[in-house]
C-alpha positions as CSV (number, residue, x, y, z in Angstrom):
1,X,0.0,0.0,0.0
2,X,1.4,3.6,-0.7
3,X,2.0,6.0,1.8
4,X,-0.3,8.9,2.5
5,X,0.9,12.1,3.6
6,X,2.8,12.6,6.3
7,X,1.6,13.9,9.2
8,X,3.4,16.8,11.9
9,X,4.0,14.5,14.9
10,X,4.1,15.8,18.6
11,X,8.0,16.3,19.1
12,X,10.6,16.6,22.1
13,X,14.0,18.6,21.5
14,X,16.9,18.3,24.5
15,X,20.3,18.5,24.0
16,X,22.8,21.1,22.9
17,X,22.3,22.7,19.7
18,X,24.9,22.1,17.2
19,X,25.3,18.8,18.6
20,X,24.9,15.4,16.3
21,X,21.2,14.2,16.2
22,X,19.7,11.4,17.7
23,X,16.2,10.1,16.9
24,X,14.4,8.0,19.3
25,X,11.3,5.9,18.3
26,X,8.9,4.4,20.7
27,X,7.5,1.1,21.2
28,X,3.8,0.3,20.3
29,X,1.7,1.5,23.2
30,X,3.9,4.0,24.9
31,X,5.3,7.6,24.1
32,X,8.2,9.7,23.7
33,X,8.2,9.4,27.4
34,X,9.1,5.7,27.1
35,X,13.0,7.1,26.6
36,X,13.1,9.1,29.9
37,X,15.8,7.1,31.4
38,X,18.1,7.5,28.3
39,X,17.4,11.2,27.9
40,X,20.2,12.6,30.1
41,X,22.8,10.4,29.7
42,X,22.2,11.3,25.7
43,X,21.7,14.7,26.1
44,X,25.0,15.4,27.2
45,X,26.8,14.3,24.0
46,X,23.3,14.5,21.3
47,X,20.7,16.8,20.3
48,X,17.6,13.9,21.1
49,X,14.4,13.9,19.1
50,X,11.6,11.8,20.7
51,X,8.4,11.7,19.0
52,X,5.1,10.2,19.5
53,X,4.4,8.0,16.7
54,X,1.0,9.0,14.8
55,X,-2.4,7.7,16.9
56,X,0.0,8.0,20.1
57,X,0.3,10.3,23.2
58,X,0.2,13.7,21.4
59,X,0.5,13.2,18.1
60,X,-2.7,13.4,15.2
61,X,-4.7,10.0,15.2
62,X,-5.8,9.6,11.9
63,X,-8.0,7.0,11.0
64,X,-6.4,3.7,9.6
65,X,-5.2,1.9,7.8
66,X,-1.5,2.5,8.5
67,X,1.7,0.6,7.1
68,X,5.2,0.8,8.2
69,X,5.5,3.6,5.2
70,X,3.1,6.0,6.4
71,X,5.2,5.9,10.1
72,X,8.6,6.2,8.0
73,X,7.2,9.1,6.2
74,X,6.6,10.7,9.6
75,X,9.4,10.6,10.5
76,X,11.1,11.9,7.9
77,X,9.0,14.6,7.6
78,X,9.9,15.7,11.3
79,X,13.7,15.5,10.1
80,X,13.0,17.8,7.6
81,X,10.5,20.0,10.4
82,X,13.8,20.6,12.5
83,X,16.1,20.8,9.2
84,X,18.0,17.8,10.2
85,X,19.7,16.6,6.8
86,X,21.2,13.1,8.2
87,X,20.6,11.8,12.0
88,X,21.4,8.4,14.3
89,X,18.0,6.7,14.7
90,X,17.1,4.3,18.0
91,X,14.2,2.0,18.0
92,X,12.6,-0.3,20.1
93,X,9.7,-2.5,19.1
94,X,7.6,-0.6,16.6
95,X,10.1,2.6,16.4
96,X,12.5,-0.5,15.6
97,X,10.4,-1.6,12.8
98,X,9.9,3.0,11.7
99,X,13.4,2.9,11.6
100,X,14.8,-0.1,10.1
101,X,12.5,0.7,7.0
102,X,13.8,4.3,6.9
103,X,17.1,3.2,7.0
104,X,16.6,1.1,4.1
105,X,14.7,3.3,1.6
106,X,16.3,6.6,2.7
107,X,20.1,5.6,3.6
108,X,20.5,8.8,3.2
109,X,19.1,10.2,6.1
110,X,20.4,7.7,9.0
111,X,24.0,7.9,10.5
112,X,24.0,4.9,12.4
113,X,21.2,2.9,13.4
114,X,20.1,0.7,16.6
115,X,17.0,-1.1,17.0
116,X,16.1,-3.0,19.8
117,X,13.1,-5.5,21.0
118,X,11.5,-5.3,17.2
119,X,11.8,-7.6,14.3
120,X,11.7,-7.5,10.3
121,X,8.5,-9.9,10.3
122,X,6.6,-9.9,13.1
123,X,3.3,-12.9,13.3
124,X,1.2,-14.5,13.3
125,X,-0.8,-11.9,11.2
126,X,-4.3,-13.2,12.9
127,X,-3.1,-12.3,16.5
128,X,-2.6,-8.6,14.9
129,X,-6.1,-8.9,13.7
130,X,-7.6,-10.0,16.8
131,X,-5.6,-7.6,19.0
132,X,-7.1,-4.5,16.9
133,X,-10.4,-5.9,17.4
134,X,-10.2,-5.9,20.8
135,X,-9.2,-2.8,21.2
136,X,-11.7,-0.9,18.9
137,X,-14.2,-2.9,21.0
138,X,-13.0,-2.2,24.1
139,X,-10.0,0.5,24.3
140,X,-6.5,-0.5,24.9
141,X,-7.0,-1.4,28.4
142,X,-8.7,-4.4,27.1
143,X,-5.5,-5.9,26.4
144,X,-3.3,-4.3,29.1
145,X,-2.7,-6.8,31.3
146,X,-1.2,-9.4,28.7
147,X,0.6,-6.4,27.1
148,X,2.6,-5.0,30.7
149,X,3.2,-9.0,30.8
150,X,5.1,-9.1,27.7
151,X,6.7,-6.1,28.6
152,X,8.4,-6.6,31.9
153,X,9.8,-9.4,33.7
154,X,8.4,-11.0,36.6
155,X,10.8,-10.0,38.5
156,X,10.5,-6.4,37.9
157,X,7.1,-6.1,38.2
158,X,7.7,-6.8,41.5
159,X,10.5,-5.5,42.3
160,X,9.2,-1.6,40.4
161,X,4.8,-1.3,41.2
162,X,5.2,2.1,40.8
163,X,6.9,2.3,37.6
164,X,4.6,-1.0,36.0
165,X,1.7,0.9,36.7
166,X,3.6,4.4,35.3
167,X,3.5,2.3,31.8
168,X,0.3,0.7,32.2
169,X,-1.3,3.8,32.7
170,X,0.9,5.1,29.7
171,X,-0.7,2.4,27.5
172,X,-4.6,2.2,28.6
173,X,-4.3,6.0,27.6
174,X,-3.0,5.2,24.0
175,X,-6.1,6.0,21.6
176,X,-7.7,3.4,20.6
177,X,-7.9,3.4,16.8
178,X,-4.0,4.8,17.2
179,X,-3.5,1.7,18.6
180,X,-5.5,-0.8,17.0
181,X,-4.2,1.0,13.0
182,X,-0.7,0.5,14.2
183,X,-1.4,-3.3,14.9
184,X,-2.6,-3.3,11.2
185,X,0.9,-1.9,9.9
186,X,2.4,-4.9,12.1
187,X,0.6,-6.9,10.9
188,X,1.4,-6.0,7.5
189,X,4.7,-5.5,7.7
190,X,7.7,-7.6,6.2
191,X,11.2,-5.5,5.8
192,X,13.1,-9.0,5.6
193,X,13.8,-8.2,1.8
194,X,14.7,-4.7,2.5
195,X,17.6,-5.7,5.4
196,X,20.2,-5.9,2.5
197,X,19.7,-1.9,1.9
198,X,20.6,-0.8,5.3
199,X,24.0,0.9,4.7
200,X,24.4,3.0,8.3
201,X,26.3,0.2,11.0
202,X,23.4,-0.7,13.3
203,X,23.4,-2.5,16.6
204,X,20.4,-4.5,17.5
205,X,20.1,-4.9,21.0
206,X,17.9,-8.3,22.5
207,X,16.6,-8.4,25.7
208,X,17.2,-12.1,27.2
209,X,13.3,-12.8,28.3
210,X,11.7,-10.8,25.6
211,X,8.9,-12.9,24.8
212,X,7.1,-10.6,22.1
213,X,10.9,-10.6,19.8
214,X,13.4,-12.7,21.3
215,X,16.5,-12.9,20.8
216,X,16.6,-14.6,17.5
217,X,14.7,-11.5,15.8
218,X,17.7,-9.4,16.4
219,X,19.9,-12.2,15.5
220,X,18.2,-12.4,12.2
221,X,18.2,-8.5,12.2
222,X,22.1,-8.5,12.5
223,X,22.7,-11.5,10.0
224,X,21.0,-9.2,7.0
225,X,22.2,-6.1,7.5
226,X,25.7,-6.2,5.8
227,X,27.1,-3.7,8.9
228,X,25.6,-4.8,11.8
229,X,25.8,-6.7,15.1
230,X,24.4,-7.8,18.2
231,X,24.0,-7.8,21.9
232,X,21.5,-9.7,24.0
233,X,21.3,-8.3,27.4
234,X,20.1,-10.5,30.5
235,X,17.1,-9.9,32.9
236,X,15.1,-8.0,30.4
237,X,11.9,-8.6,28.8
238,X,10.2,-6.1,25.5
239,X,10.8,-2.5,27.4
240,X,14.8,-3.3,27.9
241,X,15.5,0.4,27.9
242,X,12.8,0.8,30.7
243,X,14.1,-2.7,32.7
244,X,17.7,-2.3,32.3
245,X,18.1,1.4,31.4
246,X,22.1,1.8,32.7
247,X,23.1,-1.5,30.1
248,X,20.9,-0.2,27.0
249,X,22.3,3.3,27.6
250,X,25.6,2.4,27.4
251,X,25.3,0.0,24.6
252,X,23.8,3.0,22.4
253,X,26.0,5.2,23.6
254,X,29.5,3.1,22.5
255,X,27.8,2.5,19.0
256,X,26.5,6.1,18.5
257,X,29.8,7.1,19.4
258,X,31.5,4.3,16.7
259,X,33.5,2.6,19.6
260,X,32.5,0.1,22.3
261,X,33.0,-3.2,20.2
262,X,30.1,-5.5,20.6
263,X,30.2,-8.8,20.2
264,X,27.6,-11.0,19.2
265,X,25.5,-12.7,22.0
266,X,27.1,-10.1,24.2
267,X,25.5,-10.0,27.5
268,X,26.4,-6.8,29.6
């Protein structure tokens, strides 16, 4: 399906000006907020865009359908918004999936490239259909529960009530056709052909327990992508950059920095 127009998604600027940009997408169901703990760390060293993908948080909900395209043409109409000619992109989960497909059809644009939690093909494509469903039936907090499951570890959602229920809440507020459109474009989606055409070096980060991509998503991830590699990091599940927010940080730092070797199945 072709891409509509782009719409003018609700942005977040920190860092100093001048400074190399970083672009930070967020995960289905969350917001730009999602990347709080890896804000100040980057800040010192990046100008950092977070964004809420279209039908999230603050940003225009258009009705559906959506594909992967229409959410890369978002973004790169907000890079050319802030007059940003090339930037580093970050992922996780769906903003995994936004930038790996802008890396690929605008090589252009992207610097160097991490994703993290996401995957190139993501099925079965009925559980997509069935999740939007729900949610256009009964709002996102239909399907919360299972979702905060997938996101965090057992152990952290006891060890951290307050911040589970910081996300949950984050999520049962996501707008419902937002939500359920974007589950279309998932559902949709297959970049495994377009892997080849990444040209900026990417890192794609795993977390251990992930059960929504585990590890072998990013392994495939890294295996396609001519200049890329991997690292798995233990005790987190689909949020890693929420559960373990010192290990992702440092990870993206090294590679936005183009130091830090990484080995694959690296476990920090």
């Amino acid at each position: 399906m072709a891409a509509g127009a782009p719409l003018a998604v609700h942005a977040l600027v920190e860092g100093p000006a001048g400074a190399p940009v970083v672009v930070l997408s967020h995960s289905l169901g969350a917001t730009a907020a999602m990347w709080q703990p890896q804000v100040p760390e980057l800040a010192r060293r990046f100008r950092v865009v977070r964004y809420d993908l279209r039908g999230h948080g603050r940003s225009p909900v258009p009705p559906g359908p959506y594909d992967i395209a229409d959410l890369g043409g978002d973004l790169l109409a907000l890079l050319d918004r802030l007059a940003v000619a090339r930037a580093h992109l970050v992922g996780l989960s769906l903003g995994g999936m936004v930038s790996l497909w802008v890396a690929a059809h605008h090589p252009s644009r992207v610097d160097r490239l991490a994703v993290l939690c996401t995957s190139a093909q993501l099925g079965p494509p009925e559980g997509w259909r069935a999740r939007a469903a729900a949610v256009r039936a009964g709002g996102v907090g239909a399907v919360a529960d299972g979702v905060i499951a997938r996101w965090f570890t057992s152990a952290f959602r006891a060890r951290e009530p307050a911040r589970v229920a910081e996300h949950r809440a984050m999520l049962a507020a996501t707008p419902a056709e937002g939500y359920a459109a974007c589950c279309g474009a998932i559902e949709r989606m297959d970049l495994r052909g377009d892997l080849a055409a990444v040209r900026a070096p990417t890192l794609a980060i795993a977390g251990a327990d992930d059960p929504s991509t585990p590890p072998e998503h990013l392994r495939r991830i890294a295996g396609a992508i001519p200049s890329a590699r991997l690292a798995v990091v233990d005790g987190a599940a689909h949020l890693a950059s929420v559960e373990r927010p010192a290990e992702v940080t440092a990870l993206v730092l090294a590679h936005l920095a183009g130091g830090g070797k990484v080995e694959s199945e690296s476990r920090p």
